[in-house]
N, C-alpha and C positions, 0 to 999 in steps of 0.2 A: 604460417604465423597469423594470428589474429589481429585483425586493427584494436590496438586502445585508447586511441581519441577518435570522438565524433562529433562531429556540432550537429548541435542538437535542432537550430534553425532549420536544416538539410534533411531534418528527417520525412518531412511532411513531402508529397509529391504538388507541391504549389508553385510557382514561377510567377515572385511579383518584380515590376520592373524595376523600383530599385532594393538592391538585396541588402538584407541585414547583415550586420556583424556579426560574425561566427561566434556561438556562445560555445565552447568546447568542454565537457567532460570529458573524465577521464573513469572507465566503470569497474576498471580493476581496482581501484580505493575504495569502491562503496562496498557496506557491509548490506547483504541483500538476506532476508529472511521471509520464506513463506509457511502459510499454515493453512487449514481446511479446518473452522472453528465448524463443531456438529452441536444445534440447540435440540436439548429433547424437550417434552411435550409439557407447554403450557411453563418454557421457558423463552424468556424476549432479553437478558443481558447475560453479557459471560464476561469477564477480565482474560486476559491472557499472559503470562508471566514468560518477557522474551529469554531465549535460549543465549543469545551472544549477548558481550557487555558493550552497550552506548554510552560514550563520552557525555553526549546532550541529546534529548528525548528527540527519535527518529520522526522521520515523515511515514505514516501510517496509510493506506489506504485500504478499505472494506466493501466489498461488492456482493453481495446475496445473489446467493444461486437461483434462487428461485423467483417468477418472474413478475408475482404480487407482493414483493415487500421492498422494505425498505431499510439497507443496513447503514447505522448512523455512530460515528467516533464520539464517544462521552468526553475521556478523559485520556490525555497520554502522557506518562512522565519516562524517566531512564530504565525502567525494569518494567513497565505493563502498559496494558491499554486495555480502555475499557470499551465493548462492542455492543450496541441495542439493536435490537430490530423495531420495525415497527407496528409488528403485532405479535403476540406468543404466539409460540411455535405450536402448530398441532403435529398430531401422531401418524395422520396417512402419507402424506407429502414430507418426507423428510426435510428438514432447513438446514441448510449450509450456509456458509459466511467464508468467501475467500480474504484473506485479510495478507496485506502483502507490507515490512516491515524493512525501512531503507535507510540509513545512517545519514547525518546531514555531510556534505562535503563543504569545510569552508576556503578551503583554496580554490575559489573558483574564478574565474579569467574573465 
């Protein structure tokens, strides 16, 4: 059986002398969505229209595959977000944008 609480303090491998208060999630309640956003050529924004339905607009995050750019959150509401890079995409080096999509949890401890 799986653990479904962890404090989140605990995750790090640091030992300070005096220890925080355990902030606990629980990750069976979050709604987790991933996607591989692909820009073709002498494109730099895409939207993406999420697949589950959000109560209230998730926590969004976007990291670019590739290792000269820069992927930046415009806009997020309950159904999309919008992704830029920071320079249009060219054609030899393919551009990817990992873009990873979390529900907010308000019962939190």
């Amino acid at each position: 059986m799986s653990k479904r609480i962890y404090d989140l303090n605990r995750m790090r491998k640091t030992y300070p002398l005096i220890r925080r208060k355990p902030r606990l999630a629980e990750l069976d309640l979050k709604i987790i969505e991933t996607v591989k956003l692909r820009y073709n050529e002498s494109e730099f924004s895409k939207t993406y229209s999420f697949k589950k339905l959000y109560v209230e607009s998730p926590i969004c995050v976007a990291t670019a595959e590739n290792e000269n750019l820069n992927a930046y959150i415009i806009s997020v509401n309950r159904s999309e977000v919008t992704v830029e890079i920071s320079a249009p995409a060219l054609a030899s080096p393919e551009v990817f944008v990992h873009l990873q999509i979390i529900s907010r949890n308000s019962e939190e401890t």
